[in-house]
N, C-alpha and C positions, 0 to 999 in steps of 0.2 A: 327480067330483073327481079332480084328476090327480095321479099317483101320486109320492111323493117325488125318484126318477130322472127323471123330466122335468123335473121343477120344479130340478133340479142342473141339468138342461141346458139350460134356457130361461133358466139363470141364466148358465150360464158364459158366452156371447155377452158379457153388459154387463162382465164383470173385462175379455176379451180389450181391448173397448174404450178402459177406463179407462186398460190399459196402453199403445196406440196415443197416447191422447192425451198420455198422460205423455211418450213418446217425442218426439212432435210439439211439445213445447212450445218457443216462441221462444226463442233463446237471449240475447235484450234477457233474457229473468226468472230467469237464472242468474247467483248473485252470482260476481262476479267482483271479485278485486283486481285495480286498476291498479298498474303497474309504470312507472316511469321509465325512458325508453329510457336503458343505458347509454353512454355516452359511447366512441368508439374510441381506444384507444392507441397512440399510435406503437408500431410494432413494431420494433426492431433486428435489422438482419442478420444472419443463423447463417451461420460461417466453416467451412468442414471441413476446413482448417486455417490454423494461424498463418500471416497476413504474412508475405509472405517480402520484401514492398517495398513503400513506403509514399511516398505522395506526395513532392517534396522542394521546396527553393526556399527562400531567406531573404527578406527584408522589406528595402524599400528606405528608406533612409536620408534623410531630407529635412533635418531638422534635430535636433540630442543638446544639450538644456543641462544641465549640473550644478549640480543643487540642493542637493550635500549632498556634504562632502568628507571623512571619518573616516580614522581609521587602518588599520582592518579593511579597509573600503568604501566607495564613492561610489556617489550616489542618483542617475541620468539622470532628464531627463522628453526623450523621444525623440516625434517625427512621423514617422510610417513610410508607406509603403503595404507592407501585407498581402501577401504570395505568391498569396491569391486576387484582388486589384485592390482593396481599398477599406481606403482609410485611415483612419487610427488612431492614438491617441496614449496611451503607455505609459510610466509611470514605474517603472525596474527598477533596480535593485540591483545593481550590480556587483562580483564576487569575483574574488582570481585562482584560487579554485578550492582544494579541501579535499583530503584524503587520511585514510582511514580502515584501522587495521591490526587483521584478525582475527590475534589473537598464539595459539597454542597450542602445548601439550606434549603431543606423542600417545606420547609414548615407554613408560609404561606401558599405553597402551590404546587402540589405535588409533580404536575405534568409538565410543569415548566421550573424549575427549581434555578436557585443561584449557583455559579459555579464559582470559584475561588481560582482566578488565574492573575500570574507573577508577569512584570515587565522586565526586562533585563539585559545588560549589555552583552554579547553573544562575539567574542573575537574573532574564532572560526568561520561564525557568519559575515564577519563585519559588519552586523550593524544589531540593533536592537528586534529581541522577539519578543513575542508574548506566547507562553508555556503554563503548562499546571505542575505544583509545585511538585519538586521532585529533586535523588541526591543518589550520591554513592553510597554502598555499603560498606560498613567496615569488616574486615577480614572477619571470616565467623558468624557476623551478626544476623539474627533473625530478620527474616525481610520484614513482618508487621511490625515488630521493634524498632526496624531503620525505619517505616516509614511513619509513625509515631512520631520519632526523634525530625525527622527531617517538616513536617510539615510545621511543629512547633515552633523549630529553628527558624524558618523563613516566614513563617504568618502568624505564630502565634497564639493558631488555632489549637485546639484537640478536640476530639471527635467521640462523641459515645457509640456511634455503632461503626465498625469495619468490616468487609468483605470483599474477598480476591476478585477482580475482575477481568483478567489477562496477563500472560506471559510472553514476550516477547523477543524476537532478536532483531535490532534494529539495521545492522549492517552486516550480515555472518558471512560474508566474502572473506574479509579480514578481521572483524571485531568479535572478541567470545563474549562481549557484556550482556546477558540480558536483564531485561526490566521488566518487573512485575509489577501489576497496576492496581490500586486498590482504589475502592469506593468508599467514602469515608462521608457518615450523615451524622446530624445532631451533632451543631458543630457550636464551640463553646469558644466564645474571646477569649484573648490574654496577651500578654508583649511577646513580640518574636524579636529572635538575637540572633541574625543572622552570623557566616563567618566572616574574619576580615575583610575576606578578598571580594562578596557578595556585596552589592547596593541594587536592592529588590523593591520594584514599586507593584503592588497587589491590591487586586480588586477584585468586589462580586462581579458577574455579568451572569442575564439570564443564560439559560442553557439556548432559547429558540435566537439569542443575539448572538451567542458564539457563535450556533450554524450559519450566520448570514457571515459572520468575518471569512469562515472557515468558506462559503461561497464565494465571495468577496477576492479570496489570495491571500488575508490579512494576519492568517496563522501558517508561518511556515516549518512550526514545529513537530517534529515526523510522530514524538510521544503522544501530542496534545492531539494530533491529529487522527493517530490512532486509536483514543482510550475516546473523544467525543463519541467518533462517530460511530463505533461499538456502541459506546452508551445509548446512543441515539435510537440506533437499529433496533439492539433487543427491549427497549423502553416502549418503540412502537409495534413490535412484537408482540408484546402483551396485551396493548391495548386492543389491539387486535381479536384476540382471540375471545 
């Protein structure tokens, strides 16, 4: 009779086996999920740095009719060819262009300054916004002129120092209006006379309260929103440095 240690030994041979074959098995009998090839995404080009010059060229002019002739604006429907060769036809909007004034009073606190923004009833929007004080151009008119004239009209104020702070196209899908923003400090009371059709309710607020509105949701207006937070950025820019 053969002794228990053999009969381990004569045994281990068949485990090594089992586990040979376990290793050897086809890999058809391994479940497997199927996966959907994912699809590839366009990738966008990484810049290491900004543009410094960007294609240029206007669109050539075949035929402009006006379909729409307001007070404000006139509506084109324009046939062009394209700057890159294929043509197209576009119905835009024509403005003689806006003027938007950052008004404030750094005089008590430079880092944190008042800013001078209008309440007002907004149709387009249907309901009431709050915006910094701003207007059309009149055909011709100098933008610092118009924006001169425009902040008086609605606030009353004028300003002893002014300087450009951005140009802008607020909807250039369809709209040709742009708006140019100006910084306007040393700011001096007076009555404003708005037009007719304006009923304007205007206040300081700090600049660090407009960013909690403008966090908030509380400014939905694209100018106001654009000329803050510009302000904002290259103000702490400096500090910065």
């Amino acid at each position: 009779m053969p002794s228990k240690n053999k009969a381990a030994k004569a045994a281990a041979p068949q485990k090594s086996v089992k586990k040979a074959a376990a290793k050897t098995k086809p890999a058809a009998s391994r479940k497997e999920k199927s996966r959907p090839a994912k699809a590839s995404k366009p990738k966008a080009r990484k810049l290491a740095k900004a543009p410094q010059s960007e294609p240029s060229g206007t669109a050539r002019l075949l035929s402009s009719e006006v379909v729409f002739q307001g007070s404000l604006f006139r509506v084109l429907h324009d046939r062009i060819i394209e700057p890159s060769g294929k043509p197209n036809e576009r119905d835009v909007i024509r403005h003689n262009g806006s003027v938007v004034i950052l008004a404030m009073d750094s005089s008590k606190n430079k880092r944190n300054p008042w800013i001078v923004i209008e309440r007002q009833y907004r149709h387009a929007a249907n309901q009431y916004l709050w915006e910094l004080p701003a207007g059309k151009l009149d055909p011709g008119e100098d933008a610092l002129a118009g924006a001169r004239r425009e902040l008086a009209e609605e606030t009353g104020y004028s300003a002893k120092k002014w300087k450009p702070l951005v140009e802008y196209y607020a909807s250039p899908g369809f709209l040709g209006e742009s708006m140019i923003v100006f910084i306007a400090e040393g700011l001096v009371a007076g009555d404003a006379h708005p037009e007719d059709d304006e009923e304007i309710d205007f206040r300081l607020v700090k600049l660090s309260d407009l960013l909690r509105m403008i966090e908030k949701g509380a400014i939905k207006d694209g100018k106001t929103l654009t000329s803050v937070l510009l302000y904002a950025r290259l103000k702490a820019g400096k500090r910065g440095k």
